[in-house]
N, C-alpha and C positions, 0 to 999 in steps of 0.2 A: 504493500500500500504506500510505503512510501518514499520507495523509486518510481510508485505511478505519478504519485505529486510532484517530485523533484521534475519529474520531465515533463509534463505542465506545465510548469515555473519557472524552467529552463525557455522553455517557447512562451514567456508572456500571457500563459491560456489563463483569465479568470476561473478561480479554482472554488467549491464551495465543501466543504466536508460536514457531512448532517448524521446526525443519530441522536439518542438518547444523553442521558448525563451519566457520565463516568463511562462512556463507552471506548476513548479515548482522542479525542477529537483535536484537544488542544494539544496534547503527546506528540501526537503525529504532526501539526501544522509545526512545534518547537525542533523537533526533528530535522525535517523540514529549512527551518528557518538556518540554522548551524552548519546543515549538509556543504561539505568541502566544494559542491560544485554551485549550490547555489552564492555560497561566499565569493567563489571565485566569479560569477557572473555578477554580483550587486555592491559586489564591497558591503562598506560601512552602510549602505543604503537600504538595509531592512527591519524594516518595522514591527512591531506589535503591540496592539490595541488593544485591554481589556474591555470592551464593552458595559459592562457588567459595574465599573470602578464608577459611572458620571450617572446623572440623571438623563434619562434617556428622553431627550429634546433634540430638534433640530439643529438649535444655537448652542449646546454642551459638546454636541458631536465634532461641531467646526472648531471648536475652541478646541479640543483634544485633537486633531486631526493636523490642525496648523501649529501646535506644540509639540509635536511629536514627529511630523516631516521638516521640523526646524524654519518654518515659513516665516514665522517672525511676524505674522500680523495678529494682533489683539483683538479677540471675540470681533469675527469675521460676521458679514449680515449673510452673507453667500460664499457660493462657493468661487465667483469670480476672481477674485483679488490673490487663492493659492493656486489658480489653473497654469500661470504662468512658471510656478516654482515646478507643480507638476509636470509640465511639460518638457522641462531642462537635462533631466539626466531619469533614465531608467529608475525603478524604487519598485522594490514589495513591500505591501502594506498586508501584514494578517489583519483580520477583526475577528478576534477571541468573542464566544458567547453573543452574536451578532443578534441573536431572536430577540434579545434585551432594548437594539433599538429598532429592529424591525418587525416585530409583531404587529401585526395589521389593526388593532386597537389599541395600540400606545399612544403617547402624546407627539404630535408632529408626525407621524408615522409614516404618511404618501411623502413629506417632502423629505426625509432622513433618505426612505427607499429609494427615492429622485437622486440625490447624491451617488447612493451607494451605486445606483445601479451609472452615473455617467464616471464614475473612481473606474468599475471595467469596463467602459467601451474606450479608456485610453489606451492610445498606443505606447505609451513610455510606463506605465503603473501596468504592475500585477498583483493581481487583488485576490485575495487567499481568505476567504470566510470560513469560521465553524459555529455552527448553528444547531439549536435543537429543534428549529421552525425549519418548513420547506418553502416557506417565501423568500426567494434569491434569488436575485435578478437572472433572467434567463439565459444570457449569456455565458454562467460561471457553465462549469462542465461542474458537473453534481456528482458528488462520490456518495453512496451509502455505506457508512462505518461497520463494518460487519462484527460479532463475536469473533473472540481467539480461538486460533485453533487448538487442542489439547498441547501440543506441543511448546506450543507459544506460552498456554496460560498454565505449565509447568514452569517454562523457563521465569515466569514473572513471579510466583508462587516461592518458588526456590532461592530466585535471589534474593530474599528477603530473608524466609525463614527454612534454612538450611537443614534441619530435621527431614530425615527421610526412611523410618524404620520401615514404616509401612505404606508404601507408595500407592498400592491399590485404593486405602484409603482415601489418602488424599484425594486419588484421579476422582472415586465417586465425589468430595463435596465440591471438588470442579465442574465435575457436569451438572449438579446442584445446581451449580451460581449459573447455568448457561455458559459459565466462559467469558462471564460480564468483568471487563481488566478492572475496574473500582473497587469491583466488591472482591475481585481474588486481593487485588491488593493491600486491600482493606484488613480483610482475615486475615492475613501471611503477616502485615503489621500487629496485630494483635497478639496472635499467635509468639511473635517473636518479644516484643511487650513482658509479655506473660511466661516467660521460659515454657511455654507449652511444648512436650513430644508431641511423638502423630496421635498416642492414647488421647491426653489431655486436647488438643485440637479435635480431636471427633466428640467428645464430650460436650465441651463448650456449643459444639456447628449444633448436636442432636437437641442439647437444652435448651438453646435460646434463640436459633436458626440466625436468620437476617439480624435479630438485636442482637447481635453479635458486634456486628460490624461497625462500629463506633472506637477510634483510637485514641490515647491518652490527650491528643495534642485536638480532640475536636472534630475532626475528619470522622463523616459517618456516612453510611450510605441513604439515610433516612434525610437528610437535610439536602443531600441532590435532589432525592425525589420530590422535595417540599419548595425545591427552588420552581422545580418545572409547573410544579399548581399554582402559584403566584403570577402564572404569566395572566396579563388581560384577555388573552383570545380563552385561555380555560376556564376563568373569572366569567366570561361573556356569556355559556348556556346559562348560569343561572349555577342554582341549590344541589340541581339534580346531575350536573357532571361529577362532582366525587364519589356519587355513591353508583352510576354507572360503572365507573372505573373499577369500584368494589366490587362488582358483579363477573367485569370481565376478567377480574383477580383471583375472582373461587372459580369458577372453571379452568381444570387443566390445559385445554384447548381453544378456552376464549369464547367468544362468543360468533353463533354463526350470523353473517351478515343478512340471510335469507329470513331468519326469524325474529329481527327488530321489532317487527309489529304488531306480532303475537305475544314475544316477551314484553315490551317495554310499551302498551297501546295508549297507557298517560303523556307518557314522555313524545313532545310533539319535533319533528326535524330529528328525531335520534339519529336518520341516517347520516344528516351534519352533524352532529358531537359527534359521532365516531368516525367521521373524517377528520375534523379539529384534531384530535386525541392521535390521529397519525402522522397529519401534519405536524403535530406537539413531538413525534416522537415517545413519546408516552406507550403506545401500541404500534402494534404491526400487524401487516396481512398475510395471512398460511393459508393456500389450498381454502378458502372461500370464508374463512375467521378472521377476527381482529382478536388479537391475544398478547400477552405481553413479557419480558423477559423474567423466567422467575424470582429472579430477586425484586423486581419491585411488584409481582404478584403476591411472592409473601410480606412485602412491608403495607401495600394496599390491600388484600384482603380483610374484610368482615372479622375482630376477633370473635364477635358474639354472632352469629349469621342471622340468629332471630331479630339482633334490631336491627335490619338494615330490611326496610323495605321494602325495597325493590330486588330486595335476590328473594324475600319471601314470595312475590308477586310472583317471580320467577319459578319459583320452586313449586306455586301452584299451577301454573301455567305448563308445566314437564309433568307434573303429578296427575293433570286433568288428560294431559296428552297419551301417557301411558293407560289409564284404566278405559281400557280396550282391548276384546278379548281380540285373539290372534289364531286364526287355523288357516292354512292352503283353501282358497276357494271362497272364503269367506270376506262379504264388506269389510275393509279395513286392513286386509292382509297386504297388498300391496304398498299402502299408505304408509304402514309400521315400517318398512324398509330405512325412514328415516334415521333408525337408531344405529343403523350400521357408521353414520357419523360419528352422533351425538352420543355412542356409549361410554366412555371414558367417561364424560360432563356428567350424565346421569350418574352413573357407578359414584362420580364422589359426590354425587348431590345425596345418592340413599346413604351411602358410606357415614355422612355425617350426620343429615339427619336423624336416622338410626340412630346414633348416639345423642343428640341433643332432645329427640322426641320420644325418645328408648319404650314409653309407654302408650303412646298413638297408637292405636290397632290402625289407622287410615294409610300411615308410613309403610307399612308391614305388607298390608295389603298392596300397595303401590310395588313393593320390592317384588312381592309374587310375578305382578305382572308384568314388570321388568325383567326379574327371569325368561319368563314366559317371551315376550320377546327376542333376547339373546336366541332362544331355543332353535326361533322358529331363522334368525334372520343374521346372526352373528356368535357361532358357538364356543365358548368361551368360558374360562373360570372367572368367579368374582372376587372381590378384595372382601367382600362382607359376609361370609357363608359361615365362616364359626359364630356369628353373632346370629345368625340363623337356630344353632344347635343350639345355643345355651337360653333361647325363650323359652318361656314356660309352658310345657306341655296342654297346658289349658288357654295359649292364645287365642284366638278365632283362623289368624294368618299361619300358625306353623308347618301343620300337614300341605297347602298351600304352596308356599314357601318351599318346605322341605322336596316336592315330588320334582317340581322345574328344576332345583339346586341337582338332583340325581341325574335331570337329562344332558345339563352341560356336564356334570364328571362323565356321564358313559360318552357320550359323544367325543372328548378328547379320550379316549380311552382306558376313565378309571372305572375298570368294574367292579370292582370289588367294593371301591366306597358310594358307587352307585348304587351297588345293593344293599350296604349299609342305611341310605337316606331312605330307599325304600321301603326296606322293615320299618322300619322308625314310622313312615310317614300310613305303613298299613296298620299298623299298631296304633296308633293315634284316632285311625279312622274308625275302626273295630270294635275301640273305646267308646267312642262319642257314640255310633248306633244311630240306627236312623235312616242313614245318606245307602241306596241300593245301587250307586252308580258310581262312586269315587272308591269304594271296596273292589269293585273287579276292575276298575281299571286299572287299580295300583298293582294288583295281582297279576294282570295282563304284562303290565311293563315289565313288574318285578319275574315274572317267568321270558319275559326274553333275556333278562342282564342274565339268569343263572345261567342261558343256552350260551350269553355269550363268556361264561366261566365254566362253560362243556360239564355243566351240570346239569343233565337232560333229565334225569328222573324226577327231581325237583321240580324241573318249569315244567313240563307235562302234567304233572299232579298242579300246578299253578293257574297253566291253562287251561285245564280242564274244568277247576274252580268258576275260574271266570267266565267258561263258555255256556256253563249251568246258570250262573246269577243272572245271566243277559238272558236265556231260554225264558225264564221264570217270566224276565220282562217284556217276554215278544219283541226285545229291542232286533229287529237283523241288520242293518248295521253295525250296532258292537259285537256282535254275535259274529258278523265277517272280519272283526275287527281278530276275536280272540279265536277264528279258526284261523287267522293268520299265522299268529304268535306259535299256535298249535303246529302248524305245518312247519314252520321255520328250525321249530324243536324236532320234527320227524325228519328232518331234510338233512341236517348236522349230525341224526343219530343215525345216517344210512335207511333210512325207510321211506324208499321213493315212492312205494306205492300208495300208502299212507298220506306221504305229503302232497301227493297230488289232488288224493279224493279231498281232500280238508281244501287246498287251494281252489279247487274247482267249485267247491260248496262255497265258499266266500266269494266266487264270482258271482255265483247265481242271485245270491240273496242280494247283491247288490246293483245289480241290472235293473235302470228304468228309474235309479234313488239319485241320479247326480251326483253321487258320491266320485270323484273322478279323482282325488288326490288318492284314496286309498283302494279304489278298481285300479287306479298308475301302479301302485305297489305289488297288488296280485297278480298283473301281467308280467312285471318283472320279476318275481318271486319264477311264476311259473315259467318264463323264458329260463331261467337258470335252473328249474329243474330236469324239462328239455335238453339241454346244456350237458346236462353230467348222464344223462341218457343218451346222449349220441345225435338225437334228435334235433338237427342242428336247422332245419329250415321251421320246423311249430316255433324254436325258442326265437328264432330271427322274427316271427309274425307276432311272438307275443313282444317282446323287446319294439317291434315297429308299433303296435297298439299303443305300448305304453308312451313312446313319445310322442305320437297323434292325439293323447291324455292330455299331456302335457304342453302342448303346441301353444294355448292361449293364454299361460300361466306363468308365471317368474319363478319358479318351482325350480331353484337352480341343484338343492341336494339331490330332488330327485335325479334330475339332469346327469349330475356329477354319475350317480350309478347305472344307470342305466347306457350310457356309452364306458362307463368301467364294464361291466359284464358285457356287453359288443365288441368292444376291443381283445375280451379274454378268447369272446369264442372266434375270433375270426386271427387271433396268432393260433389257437388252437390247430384252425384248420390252412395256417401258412400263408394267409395272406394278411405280411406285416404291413402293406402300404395302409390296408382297412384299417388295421390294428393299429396303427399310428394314430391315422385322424381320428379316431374314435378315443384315441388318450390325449391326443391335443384340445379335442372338444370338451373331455369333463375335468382338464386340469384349468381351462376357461370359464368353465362354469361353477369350477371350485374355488374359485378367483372372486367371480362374483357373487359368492356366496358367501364370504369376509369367512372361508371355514378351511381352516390351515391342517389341522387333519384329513379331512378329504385331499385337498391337495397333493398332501404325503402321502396319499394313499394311491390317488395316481402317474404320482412322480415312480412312486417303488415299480406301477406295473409296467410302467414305458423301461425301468431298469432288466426289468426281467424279459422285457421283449425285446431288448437289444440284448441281452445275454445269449439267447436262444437263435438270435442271429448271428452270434458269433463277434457281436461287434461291444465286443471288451471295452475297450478306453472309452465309448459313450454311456455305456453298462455303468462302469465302475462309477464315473462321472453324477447320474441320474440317482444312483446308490444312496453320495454322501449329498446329495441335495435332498434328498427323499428324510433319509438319518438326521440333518439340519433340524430337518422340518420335527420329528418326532422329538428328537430331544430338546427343543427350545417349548413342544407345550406339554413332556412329560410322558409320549407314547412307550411304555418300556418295553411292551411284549413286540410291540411293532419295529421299536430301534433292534432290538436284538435278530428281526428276520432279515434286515438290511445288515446287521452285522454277519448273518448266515450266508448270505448274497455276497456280500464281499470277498467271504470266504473262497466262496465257489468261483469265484471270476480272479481270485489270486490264481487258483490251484489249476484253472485252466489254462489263467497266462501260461505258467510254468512250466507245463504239461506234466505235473507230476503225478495226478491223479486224475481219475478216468471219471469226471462228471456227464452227469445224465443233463434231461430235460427239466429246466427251471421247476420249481416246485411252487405253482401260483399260490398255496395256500398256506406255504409256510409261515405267515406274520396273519391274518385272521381268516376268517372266513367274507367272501363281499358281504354278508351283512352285516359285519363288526362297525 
């Protein structure tokens, strides 16, 4: 960055450097200023102007401006009388903290700007701004001050405070701070202060986070941020810009620019404050948010969140948005898609909540449904699932709660604590008595998690439960539901005859019912029973049924399965070209389905089908990105089949051992 400037400044280019405060702005212009080549280009002839030291007026500026380029004229009325001295010899002038007198609501403001802006259209002046306002005159070339990079914000960390027991540490409260150079600085000053090691340093950052960052001599990062709220253009919405800010400070990811109106429908021009608030530098724009650098998220955040209004407003506004039930096919299902943004935001909005409203049953329920949508649209673990356990068995929202918490563990792969939440949440149901429909459905579920811990005598006896409770009810819908579950348990214990008849009875009952997410599921069920039967043109018509299901639906998991098993049977039968794009299409749609299991689950099959091609180095390739994918969200049974797969594609490289045909089912079964 600041060889980008020097050569700028070298060519006379008006230059403007903008960001936030403490970003490093004026560093880089003193840098700058010193640099051997800019010396040797300007001599004695370089300036700088704190902005920030005069009363920010038209007639303060000229007075500092003609005392400081040694013009010699006393409290000038204009700029006329120093143009002549300007024009004589070459000069950089910086203006340190420039927003101070160019803030488009300061005093004298258009004629300050007038100046500023004819200082760069000279030919003999280069004019070197750093600003935390994006109002500068057009001509400078604009540099945006970026965060350090880990490296950088080691070296700055270090030169200070020289302790380095535990380096991992430290890196984490670096990425803490963003990489923000004040606040590393800040801390590494403290730190050093204090004889803190890295123990004592991590202590201090966990106890008291950003109030930390305050050093003996006054220097804090809370009085940067208090400088930028002082300005008149932040001053100018009015009451409700600090506590906006607060708002976009509890959210991890800020706030989305798309729902101004729905969050904030008091607050009038919001989409101007939160342009102010960029122009301020204050915030930034990510991928469709205005969000802001963690350190001054944690010094502006809400400590108490209930008093702060408008994130309450807020909270009700995400909390009214959630309680909406969520199924394939159903009003609303498409519309939930939203959350695949906004999860992180939610997560810590219940995250806290939860704890500040601990006895709200309205909170509780909200979380349900928020599960509930991960489930359906973004599968995923929570940060707040122990806090799930330890409610009192006599909630209203536990069982609730507890059944969705079981479908994102099975879904990344934990079965075993999947069926833990399960018991728990059929026990709870069993207790209460009453409910003829949340008892076998949890039974339903809870006998596929044991099929998929190849505990088949178990979930048979489960589903059969459950196939009886729904008889009782003349339901046939759940009744196809739970000769599903039933067949899926005959199909893994080798009983294909069985699994068929059950699979074909749950098509029947469900012909002429609309039901087309879970008729999707029984054709693809039954295409893969066809499949292990040979029968490879019925499984090809049912696999085509079910994406003709699926044709006017965003149904991407299903997607995701249904070209996984088209691709299995069509390597099966050697044509890799089919088998390719049939793994290209459900690793796209496993994409769009924000579901990073599925993904590894397609990456592994395209591994196994360049193994069987012989084509090794793409194999091996496919393998450790597939392994990536499971051990970043915990798949072990699965990482361990790609570490099987490795194995075998070593042993081939080598030729030392005589490998057979990929073993498609060594990491689960496709219904896992």
């Amino acid at each position: 960055m600041i060889e980008k400037v020097v050569g700028l400044v070298e060519n006379l280019t008006p230059t403007a450097l903008i960001g936030g405060g403490g970003i490093g702005k004026a560093s880089i212009a003193l840098a700058v200023l010193h640099d051997d080549r800019i010396k040797q280009r300007f001599g004695a002839d370089r300036r700088f102007i704190r902005c920030d030291q005069f009363s920010a007026s038209h007639t303060h500026f000229l007075s500092r401006l003609s005392k400081v380029i040694g013009a010699g004229v006393q409290n000038p009325e204009g700029p006329t009388p120093l143009r002549p001295f300007l024009s004589s010899k070459e000069i950089l002038i910086v203006l340190d903290n420039a927003e101070s007198i160019l803030d488009p609501q300061g005093s004298d403001a258009q004629d300050t700007y007038a100046l500023v802006e004819e200082l760069s259209w000279l030919e003999t002046v280069c004019l070197c701004i750093t600003s935390r306002i994006s109002t500068i005159p057009p001509d400078c070339e604009t540099l945006d001050i970026p965060t350090l990079s880990m490296g950088s914000a080691r070296d700055t960390f270090y030169r200070i405070h020289m302790h380095s027991e535990r380096p991992d540490l430290v890196d984490s409260i670096l990425e803490q701070l963003d990489f923000h150079p004040l606040s590393i600085t800040i801390l590494a000053t403290v730190a050093h202060h204090n004889r803190w090691d890295t123990n004592g340093l991590t202590k201090g950052w966990e106890g008291r986070r950003t109030g930390v960052l305050r050093t003996q001599h006054n220097k804090s990062l809370s009085a940067t941020i208090e400088l930028s709220l002082t300005s008149p253009m932040f001053q100018e919405p009015g009451p409700d810009a600090r506590g906006l800010l607060g708002v976009i400070a509890f959210f991890p990811r800020g706030t989305d620019e798309k729902n101004l109106e729905w969050l904030f429908p008091t607050i009038l021009n919001a989409a101007n404050i939160f342009d102010n608030f960029c122009i301020l530098s204050m915030t930034y724009r990510s991928n469709g948010f205005v969000t802001m650098l963690a350190p001054l998220r944690d010094h502006l955040c809400p400590k108490d969140p209930i008093s702060s209004p408008l994130l309450c407003a807020a909270k009700d506004h995400y909390f009214g948005r959630l309680l909406v039930g969520v199924y394939p096919g159903k009003p609303g299902y498409e519309e939930a898609q939203w959350v695949k943004l906004e999860d992180v935001n939610v997560e810590h909005l219940l995250d806290v909540f939860t704890t500040v409203e601990a006895n709200s049953n309205g909170v509780w329920d909200v979380c349900s449904y928020f599960l509930e949508h991960l489930h359906w649209h973004k599968r995923r673990p929570v940060l707040f699932g122990p806090k799930i356990g330890v409610l009192p068995d006599a909630h209203p929202s536990k069982p609730r709660c507890l059944f969705w918490l079981s479908q994102l563990f099975g879904l990344v792969g934990s079965y075993a604590e999947r069926k833990r939440l399960l018991i728990c949440t059929l026990e709870l149901w069993r207790t209460r008595g009453g409910d003829d429909l949340e008892v076998p459905h949890t039974l339903g579920y809870l006998s596929d998690t044991n099929r998929l811990l190849d505990l088949y005598k178990e979930g048979l006896q489960q589903a059969g439960e459950a196939l009886e409770l729904y008889e009782r009810l003349s339901d046939g819908v759940r009744q196809a539901q739970s000769l599903l579950w039933l067949a899926r348990l005959l199909f893994d214990d080798s009983q294909p005859d069985a699994t068929e008849a059950a699979a074909s009875r749950a098509v029947g009952l469900l012909s002429g019912r609309g039901k087309h997410f879970l008729l999707c599921q029984c054709h693809r069920f039954l295409g893969n029973i066809c499949r292990s039967k040979g029968e490879s043109e019925k499984a090809v018509n049912h696999f085509e049924t079910a994406l003709m299901l699926t044709s006017s639906f965003n149904w991407y998991h299903q997607l995701v399965w249904i070209h996984y098993s088209l691709a299995r049977l069509f390597s099966v039968q050697g044509s890799f070209d089919d088998a390719h794009t049939h793994v290209e299409h459900a690793k796209s749609h496993a994409v769009n389905a924000a579901a990073p299991y599925l993904l590894g689950r397609a990456i592994e099959l395209q591994a196994r089908i360049w193994y069987k091609q012989s084509r090794l180095k793409e194999g091996e390739s496919e393998t450790l990105c597939a392994a990536g994918v499971y051990e970043r969200i915990g798949a072990a049974k699965d990482l361990e089949g790609c570490r099987e797969l490795l194995r075998m594609i070593a042993a081939k490289t080598d030729n030392t051992v005589a490998c057979g045909e990929p073993d498609f089912n060594s990491s689960v079964s496709p219904w896992k």
